[in-house]
N, C-alpha and C positions, 0 to 999 in steps of 0.2 A: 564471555558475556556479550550478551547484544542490549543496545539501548535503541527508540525506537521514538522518533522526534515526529508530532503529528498532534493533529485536532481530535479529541474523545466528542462525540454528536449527540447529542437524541434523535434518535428518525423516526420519524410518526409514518407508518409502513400501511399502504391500503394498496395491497395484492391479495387478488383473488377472489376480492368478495369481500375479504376480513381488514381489519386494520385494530392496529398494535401499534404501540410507543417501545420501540429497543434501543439500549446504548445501540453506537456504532461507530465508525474511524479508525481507520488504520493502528493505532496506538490500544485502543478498546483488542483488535480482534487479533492482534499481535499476542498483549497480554494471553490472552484467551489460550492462547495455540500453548506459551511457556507453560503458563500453568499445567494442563493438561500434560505436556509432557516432562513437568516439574524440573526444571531449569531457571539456574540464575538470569536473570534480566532486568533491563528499567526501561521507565517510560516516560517521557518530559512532553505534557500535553497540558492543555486549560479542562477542568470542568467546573461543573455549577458544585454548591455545596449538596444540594438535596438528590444527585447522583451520587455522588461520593459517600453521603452514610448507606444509603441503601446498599451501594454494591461495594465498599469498600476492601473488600475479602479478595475482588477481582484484581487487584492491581498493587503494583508493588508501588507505594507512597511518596517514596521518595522525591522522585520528580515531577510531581503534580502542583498546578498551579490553579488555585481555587478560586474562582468569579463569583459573580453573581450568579449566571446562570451561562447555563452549556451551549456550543451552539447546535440550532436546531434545525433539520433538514426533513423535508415532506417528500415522501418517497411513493408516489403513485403510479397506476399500469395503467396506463392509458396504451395506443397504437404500439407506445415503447416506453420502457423506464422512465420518465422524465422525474427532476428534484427539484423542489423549490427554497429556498433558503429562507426559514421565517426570520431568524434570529442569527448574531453571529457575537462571541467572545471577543474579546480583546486580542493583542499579538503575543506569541509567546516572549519570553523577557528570559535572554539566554545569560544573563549574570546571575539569573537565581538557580541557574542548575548546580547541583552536585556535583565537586569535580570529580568521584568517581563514575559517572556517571558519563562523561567528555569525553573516556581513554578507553571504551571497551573495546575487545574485536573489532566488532562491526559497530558500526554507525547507521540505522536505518532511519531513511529517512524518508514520510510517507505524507507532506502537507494534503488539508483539502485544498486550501490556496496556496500560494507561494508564500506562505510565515515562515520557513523554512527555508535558508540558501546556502547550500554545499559549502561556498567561501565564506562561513561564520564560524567552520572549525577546521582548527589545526590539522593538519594529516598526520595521523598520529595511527589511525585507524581505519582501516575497512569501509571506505562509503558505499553503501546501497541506497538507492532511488529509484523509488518508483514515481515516474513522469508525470502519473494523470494530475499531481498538483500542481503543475506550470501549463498547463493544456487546457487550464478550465477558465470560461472567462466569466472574472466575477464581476462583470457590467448587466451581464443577463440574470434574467430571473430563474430562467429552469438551466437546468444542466442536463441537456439531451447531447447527444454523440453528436448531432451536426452541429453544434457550436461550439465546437472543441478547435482551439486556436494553436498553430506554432507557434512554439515558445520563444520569448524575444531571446537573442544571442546563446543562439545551442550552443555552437562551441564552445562560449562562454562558461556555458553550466555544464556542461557534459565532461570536459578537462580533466575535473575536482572527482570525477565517480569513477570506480572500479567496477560495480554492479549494477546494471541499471535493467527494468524491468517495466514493461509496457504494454496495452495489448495493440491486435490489430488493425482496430480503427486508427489511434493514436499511430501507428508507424505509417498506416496511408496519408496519413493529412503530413504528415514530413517529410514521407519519401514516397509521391504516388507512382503508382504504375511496377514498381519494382516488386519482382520475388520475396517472401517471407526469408530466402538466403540471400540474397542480393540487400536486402534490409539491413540484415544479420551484419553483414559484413563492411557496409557503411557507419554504422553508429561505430564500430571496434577501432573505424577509420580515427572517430572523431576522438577517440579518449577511453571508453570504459574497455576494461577486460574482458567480461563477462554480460553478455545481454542477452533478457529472455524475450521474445512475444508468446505471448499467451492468446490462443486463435479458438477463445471460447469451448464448444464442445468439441471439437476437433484436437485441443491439444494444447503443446505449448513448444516453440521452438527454441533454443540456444545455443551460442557460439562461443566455445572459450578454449584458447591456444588454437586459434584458426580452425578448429573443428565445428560441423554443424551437428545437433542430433536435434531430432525429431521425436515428440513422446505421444501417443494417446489416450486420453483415457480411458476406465472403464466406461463402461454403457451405466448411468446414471439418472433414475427418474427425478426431474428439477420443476420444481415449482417456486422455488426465490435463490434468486442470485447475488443476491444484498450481500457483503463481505466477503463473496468467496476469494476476488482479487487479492485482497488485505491477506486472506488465510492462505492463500497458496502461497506466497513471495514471504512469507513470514516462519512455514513449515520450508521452502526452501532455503530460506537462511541459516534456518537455526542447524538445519541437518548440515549444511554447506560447511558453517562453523565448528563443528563438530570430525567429517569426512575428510571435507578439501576434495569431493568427489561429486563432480557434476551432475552425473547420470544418475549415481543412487539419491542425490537432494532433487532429482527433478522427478525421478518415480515416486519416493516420498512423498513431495509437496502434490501430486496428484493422485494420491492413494487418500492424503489425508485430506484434501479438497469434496473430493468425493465420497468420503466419509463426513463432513461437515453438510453438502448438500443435502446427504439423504438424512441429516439430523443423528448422526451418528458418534458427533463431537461439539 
């Protein structure tokens, strides 16, 4: 089992003309992927109450932590993605988790902000992390790529993670100037096993047992890229935990990526 420690959002979405209210957050899009492929799982996130009756079907109960209200993100297309944060929840409170819920496989762990730190759990299990929640500086108001910060004390955080997963803006502002394997091969320096960059339409690269590969995607018509992050790193976990096989969790998680884009999941 994987459990999957992260913020559930509202994003009020104005791409392309249209604009829409969707859950969203790594824990929402996580679920999303289990269910579909009907798999045990949990999830330890905050929502508002009046997400939770409507979509309560989406998520396994367990480890949810009910507020007032969700937090909320404004997802507009402007020159580029930018997000504004209207609203934001409370901290998550890890005494109220489930202790089955503490000892799964994997531990994934996907904060918007840093509510979430690697050294709050025991190693007992599997950690995966995805970075962009130590990368984002919640002093600003939008969260565009060029405001994305290195995270104080990498080595620090990085130690505690076997799996870590990040794209490629995020590996230039920590390590500029360097090759997508020259990257590769420095973060493995610092602590994780296993690290992916994800280089957008181009792909996603990985290093695990000093091997590199490099993967593709299909050719893909994209019109919102909202979750796809969350659904790739989620479809390669689950398959990872499953395999123990790099290469088939890395075609996987970009088969079903791009099945998610074209609205196909």
């Amino acid at each position: 089992m994987i459990t999957c420690f992260g913020t559930i959002t509202r994003d009020i979405l104005e791409l392309g003309g249209k604009k829409e209210i969707k859950l969203g957050g790594a824990p929402f899009f996580f679920s999303k992927v289990c269910k579909n492929l009907n798999l045990n799982y949990g999830i330890v996130s905050k929502i508002g109450t009046i997400e939770l009756k409507e979509n309560k079907e989406l998520f396994d109960c367990r480890g949810l932590q009910i507020c007032d209200e969700t937090t909320t993100l404004h997802i507009k297309e402007e020159e580029d993605i930018s997000c504004a944060i209207i609203s934001r929840n409370t901290e998550l409170d890890i005494t109220l988790v489930p202790k089955e819920l503490l000892a799964p496989d994997i531990l994934f762990l996907s904060p918007l902000f840093d509510e979430v730190q690697p050294s709050m759990f025991e190693k007992k299990s599997v950690l995966a992390l995805d970075l962009q929640g130590f990368m984002r500086d919640k002093n600003k108001k939008f969260l565009k790529e060029s405001w994305k910060k290195k995270p104080e004390n990498l080595d620090g955080l990085l130690k505690h993670i076997d799996i870590l997963k990040l794209n490629e803006v995020e590996s230039d502002i920590i390590f500029p100037g360097l090759s997508v394997e020259e990257k590769l091969k420095r973060f493995v320096e610092i602590g994780p096993k296993i690290v992916i960059i994800t280089l957008g339409g181009k792909g996603a690269a990985i290093i695990s047992e000093n091997k590199i590969f490099k993967f593709t995607p299909r050719k893909t018509i994209i019109t919102n890229t909202v979750g796809a992050g969350d659904t790739f790193f989620a479809s390669f976990l689950v398959t990872f935990n499953k395999t123990k096989d790099v290469t088939e969790s890395m075609r996987f998680a970009l088969d079903y990526t791009s099945d998610f884009l074209e609205g196909k999941k």
